[in-house]
C-alpha positions in Angstrom: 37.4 -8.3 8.7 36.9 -4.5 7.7 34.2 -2.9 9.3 32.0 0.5 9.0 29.0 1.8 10.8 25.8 1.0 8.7 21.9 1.8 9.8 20.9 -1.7 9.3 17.0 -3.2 8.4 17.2 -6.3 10.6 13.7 -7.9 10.9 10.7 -7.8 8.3 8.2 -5.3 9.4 10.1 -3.8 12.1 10.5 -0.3 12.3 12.3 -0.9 15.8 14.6 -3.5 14.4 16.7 -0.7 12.2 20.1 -0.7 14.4 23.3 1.5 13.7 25.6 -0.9 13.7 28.8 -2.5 12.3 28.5 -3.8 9.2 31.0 -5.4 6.6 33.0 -3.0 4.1 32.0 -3.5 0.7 34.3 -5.2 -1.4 34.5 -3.8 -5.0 33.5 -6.4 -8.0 34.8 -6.0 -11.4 33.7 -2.4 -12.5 32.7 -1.0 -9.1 33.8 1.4 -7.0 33.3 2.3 -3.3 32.0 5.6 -2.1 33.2 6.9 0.9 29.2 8.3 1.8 29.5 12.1 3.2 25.3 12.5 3.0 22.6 10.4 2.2 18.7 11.3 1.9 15.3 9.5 2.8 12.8 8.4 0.4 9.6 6.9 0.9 10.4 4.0 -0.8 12.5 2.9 2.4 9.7 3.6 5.0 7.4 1.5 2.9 10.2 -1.0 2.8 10.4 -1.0 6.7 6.7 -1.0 6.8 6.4 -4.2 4.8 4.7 -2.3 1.5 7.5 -2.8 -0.9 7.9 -6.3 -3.0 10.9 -8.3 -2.8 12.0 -7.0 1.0 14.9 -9.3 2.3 16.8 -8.4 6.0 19.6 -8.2 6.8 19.6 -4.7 4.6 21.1 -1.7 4.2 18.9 1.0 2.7 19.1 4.0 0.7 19.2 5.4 -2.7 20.2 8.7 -2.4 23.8 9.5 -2.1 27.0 11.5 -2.5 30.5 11.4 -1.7 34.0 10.7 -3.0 34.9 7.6 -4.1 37.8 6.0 -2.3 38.5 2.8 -4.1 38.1 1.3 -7.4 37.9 -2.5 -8.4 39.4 -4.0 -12.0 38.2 -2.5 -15.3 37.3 0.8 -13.7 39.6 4.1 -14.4 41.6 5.6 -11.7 40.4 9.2 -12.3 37.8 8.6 -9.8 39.7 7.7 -6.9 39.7 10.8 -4.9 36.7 12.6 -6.9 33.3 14.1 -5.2 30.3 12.3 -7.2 26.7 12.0 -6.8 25.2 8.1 -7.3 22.6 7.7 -9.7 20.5 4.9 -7.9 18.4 3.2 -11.0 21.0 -0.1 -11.3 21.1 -2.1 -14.8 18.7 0.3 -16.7 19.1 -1.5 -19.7 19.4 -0.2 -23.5 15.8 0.9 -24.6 15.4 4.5 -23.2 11.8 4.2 -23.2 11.5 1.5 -20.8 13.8 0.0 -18.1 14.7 -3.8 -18.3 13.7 -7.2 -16.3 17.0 -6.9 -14.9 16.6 -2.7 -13.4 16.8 -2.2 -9.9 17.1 -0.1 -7.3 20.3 1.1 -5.1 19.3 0.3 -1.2 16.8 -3.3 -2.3 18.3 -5.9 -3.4 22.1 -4.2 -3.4 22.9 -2.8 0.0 22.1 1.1 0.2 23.6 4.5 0.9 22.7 4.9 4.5 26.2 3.7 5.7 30.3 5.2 6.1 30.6 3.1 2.5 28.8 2.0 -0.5 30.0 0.0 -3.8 28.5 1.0 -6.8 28.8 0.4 -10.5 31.3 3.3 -12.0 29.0 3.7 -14.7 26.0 4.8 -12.0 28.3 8.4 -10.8 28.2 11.3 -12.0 30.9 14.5 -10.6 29.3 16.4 -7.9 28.5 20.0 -9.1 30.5 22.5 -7.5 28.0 24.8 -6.5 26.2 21.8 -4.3 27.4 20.8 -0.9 27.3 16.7 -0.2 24.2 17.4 2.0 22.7 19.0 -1.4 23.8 16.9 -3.2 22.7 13.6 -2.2 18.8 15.7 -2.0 18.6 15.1 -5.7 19.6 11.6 -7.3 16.1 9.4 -7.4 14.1 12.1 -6.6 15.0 14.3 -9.3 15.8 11.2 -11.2 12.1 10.3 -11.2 11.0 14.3 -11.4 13.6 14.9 -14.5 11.6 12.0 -16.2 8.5 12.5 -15.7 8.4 16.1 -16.2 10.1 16.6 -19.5 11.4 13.3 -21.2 7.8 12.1 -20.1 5.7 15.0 -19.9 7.2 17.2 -22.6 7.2 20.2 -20.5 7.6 23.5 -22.4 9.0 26.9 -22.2 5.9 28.8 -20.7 3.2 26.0 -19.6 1.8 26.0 -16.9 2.3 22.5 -14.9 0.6 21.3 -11.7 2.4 19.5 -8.9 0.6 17.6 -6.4 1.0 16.9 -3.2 4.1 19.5 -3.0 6.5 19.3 0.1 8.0 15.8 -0.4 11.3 15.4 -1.8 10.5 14.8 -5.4 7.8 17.1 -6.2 9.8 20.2 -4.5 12.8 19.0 -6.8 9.8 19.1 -9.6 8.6 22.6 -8.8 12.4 24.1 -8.3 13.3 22.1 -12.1 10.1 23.2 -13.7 10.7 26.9 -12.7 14.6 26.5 -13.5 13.1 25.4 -17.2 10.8 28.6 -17.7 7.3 27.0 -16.7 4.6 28.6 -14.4 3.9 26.4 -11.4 0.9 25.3 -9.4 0.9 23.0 -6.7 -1.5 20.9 -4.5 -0.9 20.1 -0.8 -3.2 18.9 2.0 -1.3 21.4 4.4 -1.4 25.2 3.8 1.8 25.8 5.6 3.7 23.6 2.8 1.6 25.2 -0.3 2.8 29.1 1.5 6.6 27.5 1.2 5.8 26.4 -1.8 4.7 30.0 -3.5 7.7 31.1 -1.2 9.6 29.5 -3.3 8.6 30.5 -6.8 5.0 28.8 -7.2 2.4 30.6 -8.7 0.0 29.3 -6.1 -1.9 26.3 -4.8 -5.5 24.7 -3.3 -5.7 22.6 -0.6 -6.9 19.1 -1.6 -8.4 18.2 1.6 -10.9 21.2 0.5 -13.9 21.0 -1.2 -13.3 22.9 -5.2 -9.8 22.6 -4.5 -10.3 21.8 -8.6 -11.6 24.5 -8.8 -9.0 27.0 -7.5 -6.6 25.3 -9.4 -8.6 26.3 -12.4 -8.9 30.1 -11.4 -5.2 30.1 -10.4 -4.5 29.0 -14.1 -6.4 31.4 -16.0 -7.0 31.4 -19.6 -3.8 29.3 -21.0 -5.4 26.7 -17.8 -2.8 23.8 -17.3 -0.8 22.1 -19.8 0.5 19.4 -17.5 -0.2 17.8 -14.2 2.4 15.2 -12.5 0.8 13.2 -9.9 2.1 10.3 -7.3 -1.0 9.5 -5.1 -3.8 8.3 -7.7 -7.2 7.6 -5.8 -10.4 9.4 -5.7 -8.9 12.9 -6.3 -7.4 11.5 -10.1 -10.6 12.3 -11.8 -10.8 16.1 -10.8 -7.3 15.7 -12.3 -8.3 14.8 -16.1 -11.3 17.4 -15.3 -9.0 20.3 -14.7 -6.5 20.0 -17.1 -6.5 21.4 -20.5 -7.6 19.2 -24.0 -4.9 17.6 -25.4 -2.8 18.1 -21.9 -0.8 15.2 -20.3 -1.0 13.8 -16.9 2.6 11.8 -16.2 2.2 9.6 -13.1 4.6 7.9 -11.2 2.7 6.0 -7.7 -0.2 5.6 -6.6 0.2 6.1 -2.7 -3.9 6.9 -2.3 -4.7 3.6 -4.6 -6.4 2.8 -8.0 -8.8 5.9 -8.9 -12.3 4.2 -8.4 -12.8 5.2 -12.0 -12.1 6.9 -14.9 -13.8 9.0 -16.7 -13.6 7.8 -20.3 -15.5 9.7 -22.5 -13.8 12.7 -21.2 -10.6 11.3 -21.2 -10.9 10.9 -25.4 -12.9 13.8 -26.1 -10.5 16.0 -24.4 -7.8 14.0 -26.1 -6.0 13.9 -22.9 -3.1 11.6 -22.5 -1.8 9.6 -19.9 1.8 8.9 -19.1 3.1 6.2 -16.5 7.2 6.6 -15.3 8.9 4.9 -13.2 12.6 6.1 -12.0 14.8 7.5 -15.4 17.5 6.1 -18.2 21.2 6.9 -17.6 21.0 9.7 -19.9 17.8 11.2 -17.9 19.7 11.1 -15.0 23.0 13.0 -16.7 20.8 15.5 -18.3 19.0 16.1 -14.9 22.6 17.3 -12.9 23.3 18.9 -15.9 20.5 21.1 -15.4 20.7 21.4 -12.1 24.2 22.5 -12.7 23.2 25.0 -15.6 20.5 26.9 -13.8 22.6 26.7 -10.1 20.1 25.1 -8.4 20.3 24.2 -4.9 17.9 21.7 -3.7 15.8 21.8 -0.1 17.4 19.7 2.2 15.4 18.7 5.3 18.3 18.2 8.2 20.6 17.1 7.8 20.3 14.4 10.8 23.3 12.5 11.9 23.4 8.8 11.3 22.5 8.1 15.4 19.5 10.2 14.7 18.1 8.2 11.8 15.1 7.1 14.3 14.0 11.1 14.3 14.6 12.0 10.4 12.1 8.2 9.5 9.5 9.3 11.9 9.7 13.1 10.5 9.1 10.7 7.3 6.7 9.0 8.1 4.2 11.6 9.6 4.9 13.6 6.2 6.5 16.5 8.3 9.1 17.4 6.0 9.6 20.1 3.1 12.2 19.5 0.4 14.5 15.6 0.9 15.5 14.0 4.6 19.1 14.1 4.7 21.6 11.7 6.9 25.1 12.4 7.4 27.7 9.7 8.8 29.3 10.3 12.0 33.4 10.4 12.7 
């Protein structure tokens, strides 16, 4: 039997029981194609998968959703052109048809379907997209859930404008620095919210217009100042909590807040009445369509942008680039690269 080396999610609730291992090569079905993976990425979604805190967890696993590559075999029904070509995978499986929603039968690449975080990975040919030239592999695999999800909930979502002013929180992990670098690429003014002040100086280092410290008290407060008269238009948030109020507080009437986790838990409450009277409006996403995700390399390819990358770390490091995960250490996307 064909082998390749895989880092492997062996026992429930186990962060010592991820191995790099053998694994089997994936066999092609119908449709698919294999990937030959050059660079993966890290998302939280497998650290809370390792830790227990994602539904549906089943071992033996292969994780990851983030990849690139060049795709080295094809099964039936699936065009030849590919064989050979550099692509990026676009890890939302079995969207569906309604853009606006994803169906019963969505899922994500690396939980159920074995992940990107191995030498090879079989994937629908309908879920790649050609690598843009201007990106390395490493770069590459930075941006396909993570600017997935950012792509969405910015602007098919959020209905970010030319000129507006939107606020990113909790800048410095791998989606919301795809946000900021999309959101400038796109002609808005950027804000950003971080616990650490070394991550919100990157962060203005890197195009932001500037940035509070949430751990601070009036960090609302700042924002406010930093945004001026024309105040902020849209906020996109992924930790929920305690701090969501000040959220709907700070930004402007009839502005949106798009929201896409809740990492910090429900809000303890919402403010109603000034939720209505401000006519503010509040947007839930989750991942992106098929055309969200073309139109989101598209634009990365448009405007040139090149995404942070964190590492990369070889494969027999993947124990160092989890805990740098884990302990939130990283600025920009946690990238993996296979060995020999």
């Amino acid at each position: 039997m064909k082998t390749m080396q895989a880092i492997v999610f062996q026992e429930e609730k186990n962060f010592d029981s991820l191995a790099l291992k053998e694994a089997p090569y994936p066999k092609p079905k119908g449709g698919d194609v294999v990937v030959e993976i050059k660079a993966a990425a890290l998302n939280h979604r497998d650290v809370w998968i390792i830790q227990g805190l994602y539904p549906g967890i089943k071992v033996p696993m292969i994780l990851g959703s983030d990849g690139s590559g060049i795709v080295c075999e094809v099964g039936e029904d699936v065009d030849r052109k590919w064989l050979g070509q550099p692509v990026v995978i676009n890890p939302a499986l079995d969207w569906g048809d309604d853009p606006r929603v994803q169906a019963h039968t969505f899922r994500i690449l690396g939980l159920p379907d074995n992940g990107t975080q191995a030498a090879y990975v079989a994937v629908p040919a309908s879920n790649l997209a050609e690598k843009p030239d201007h990106l390395s592999f490493e770069e590459a695999a930075a941006i396909p859930l993570g600017g997935l999800t950012g792509y969405r909930a910015l602007f098919t979502r959020g209905g970010l404008q030319v000129g507006e002013t939107v606020l990113l929180t909790g800048i410095g992990g791998g989606v919301a620095a795809l946000m900021m670098q999309m959101a400038l690429a796109a002609g808005a003014r950027v804000l950003v919210t971080s616990g650490s002040g070394e991550k919100i100086a990157q962060a203005v280092k890197g195009g932001a217009a500037g940035g509070a410290n949430y751990k601070n008290d009036g960090w609302g407060k700042e924002i406010t100042a930093l945004a001026g008269k024309d105040g902020v238009h849209l906020v996109v948030d992924s930790s929920g909590g305690k701090g969501f109020g000040e959220l709907i507080s700070l930004v402007n009437p009839g502005g949106r807040i798009v929201f896409f986790g809740a990492t910090a838990g429900d809000p303890p409450g919402l403010p109603m009445r000034q939720l209505f009277w401000k006519q503010v409006s509040l947007l839930g996403t989750t991942m992106g369509s098929p055309r969200d995700f073309y139109q989101m390399v598209r634009l990365f390819e448009r405007h040139r942008i090149k995404p942070l990358v964190d590492g990369p770390y070889p494969f027999s490091r993947y124990r160092d680039a989890y805990l740098r995960m884990m302990n939130a250490e990283q600025f920009g996307k946690i990238v993996l690269t296979p060995e020999g």
